[in-house]
C-alpha positions in Angstrom: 113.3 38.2 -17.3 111.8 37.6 -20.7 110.9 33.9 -20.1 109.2 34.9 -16.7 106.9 37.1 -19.0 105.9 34.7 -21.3 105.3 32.3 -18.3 102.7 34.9 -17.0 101.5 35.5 -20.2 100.4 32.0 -20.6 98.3 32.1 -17.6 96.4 35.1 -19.3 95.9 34.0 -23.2 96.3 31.5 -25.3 98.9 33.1 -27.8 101.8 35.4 -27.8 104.1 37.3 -29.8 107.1 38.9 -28.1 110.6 41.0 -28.9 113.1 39.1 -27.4 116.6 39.1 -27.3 118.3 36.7 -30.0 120.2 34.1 -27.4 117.1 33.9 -25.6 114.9 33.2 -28.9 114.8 29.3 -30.3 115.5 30.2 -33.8 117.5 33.0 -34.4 116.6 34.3 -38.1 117.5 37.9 -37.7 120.7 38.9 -39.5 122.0 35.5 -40.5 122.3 33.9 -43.8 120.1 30.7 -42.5 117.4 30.1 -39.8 119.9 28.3 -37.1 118.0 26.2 -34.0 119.3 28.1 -30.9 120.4 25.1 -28.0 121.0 28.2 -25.0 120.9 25.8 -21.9 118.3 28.6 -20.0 115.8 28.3 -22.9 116.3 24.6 -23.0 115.5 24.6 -18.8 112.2 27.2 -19.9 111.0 24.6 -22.5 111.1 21.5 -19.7 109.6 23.4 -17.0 107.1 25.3 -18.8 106.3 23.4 -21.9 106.1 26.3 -24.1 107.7 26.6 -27.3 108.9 29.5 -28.6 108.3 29.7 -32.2 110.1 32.1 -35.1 108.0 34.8 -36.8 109.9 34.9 -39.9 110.1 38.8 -39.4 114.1 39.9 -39.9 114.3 42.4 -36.9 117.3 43.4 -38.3 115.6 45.4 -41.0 115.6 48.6 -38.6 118.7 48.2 -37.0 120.2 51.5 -38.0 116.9 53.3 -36.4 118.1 52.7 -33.3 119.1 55.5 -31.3 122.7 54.5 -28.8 122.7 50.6 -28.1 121.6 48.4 -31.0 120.0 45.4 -29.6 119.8 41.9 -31.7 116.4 40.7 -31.0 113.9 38.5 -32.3 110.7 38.2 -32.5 108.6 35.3 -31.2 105.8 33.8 -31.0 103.9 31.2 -28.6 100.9 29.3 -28.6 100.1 28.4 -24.8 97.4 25.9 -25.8 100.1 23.8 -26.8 101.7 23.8 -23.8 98.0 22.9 -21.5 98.1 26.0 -19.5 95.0 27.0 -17.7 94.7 30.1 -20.0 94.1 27.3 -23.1 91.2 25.8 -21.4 87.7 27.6 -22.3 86.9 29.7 -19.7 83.5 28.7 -17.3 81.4 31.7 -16.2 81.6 31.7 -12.4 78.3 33.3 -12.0 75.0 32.2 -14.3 74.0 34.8 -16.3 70.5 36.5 -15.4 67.2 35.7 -18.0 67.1 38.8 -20.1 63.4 40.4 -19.7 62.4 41.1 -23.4 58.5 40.8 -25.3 58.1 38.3 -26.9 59.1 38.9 -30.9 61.0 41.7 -29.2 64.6 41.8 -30.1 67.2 40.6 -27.0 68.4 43.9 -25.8 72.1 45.1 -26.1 72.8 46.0 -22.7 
């Protein structure tokens, strides 16, 4: 589920940060003694097909494990930067419609609305 969220979210910005889980994540960095390269086979299919890579924050998520209230989850945060990957969200955006001349005196400040 969480790669078919950063999917959509590249059609909609051009960077993202998310709370993943950890065997999801390509670096896991929370909780072990060394950042380790994650090879999962469904993140490795995510990165061919979509061409986004997902980056480490350097943030140990670990740090509030024992807030947790019940399950304890091992996640990681991520980040993305969708320009990389040359979705349409990257691309400067094109006003559809022109906008209309703005009526203003001359030596008259443009109005605000």
């Amino acid at each position: 589920m969480e790669y078919h969220v950063i999917d959509l979210a590249a059609h909609l910005a051009r960077l993202g940060v998310f709370i993943i889980p950890q065997a999801s994540a390509s670096y896991l960095y929370s909780g072990v003694p060394r950042t380790e390269r994650n090879t999962f086979p469904r993140l490795q299919q995510f990165i061919r097909q979509t061409g986004i890579e997902l980056g480490s924050s350097a943030i140990d998520a670990t740090y509030y494990l024992d807030e947790w209230h019940g399950v304890r989850p091992s996640v990681e945060l991520v980040r993305a930067d969708f320009s990389e990957a040359g979705h349409p969200a990257s691309q400067p955006a094109r006003p559809a419609v022109p906008e209309p001349a703005k009526a203003t005196k001359p030596g008259m400040p443009d109005p605000l609305f």
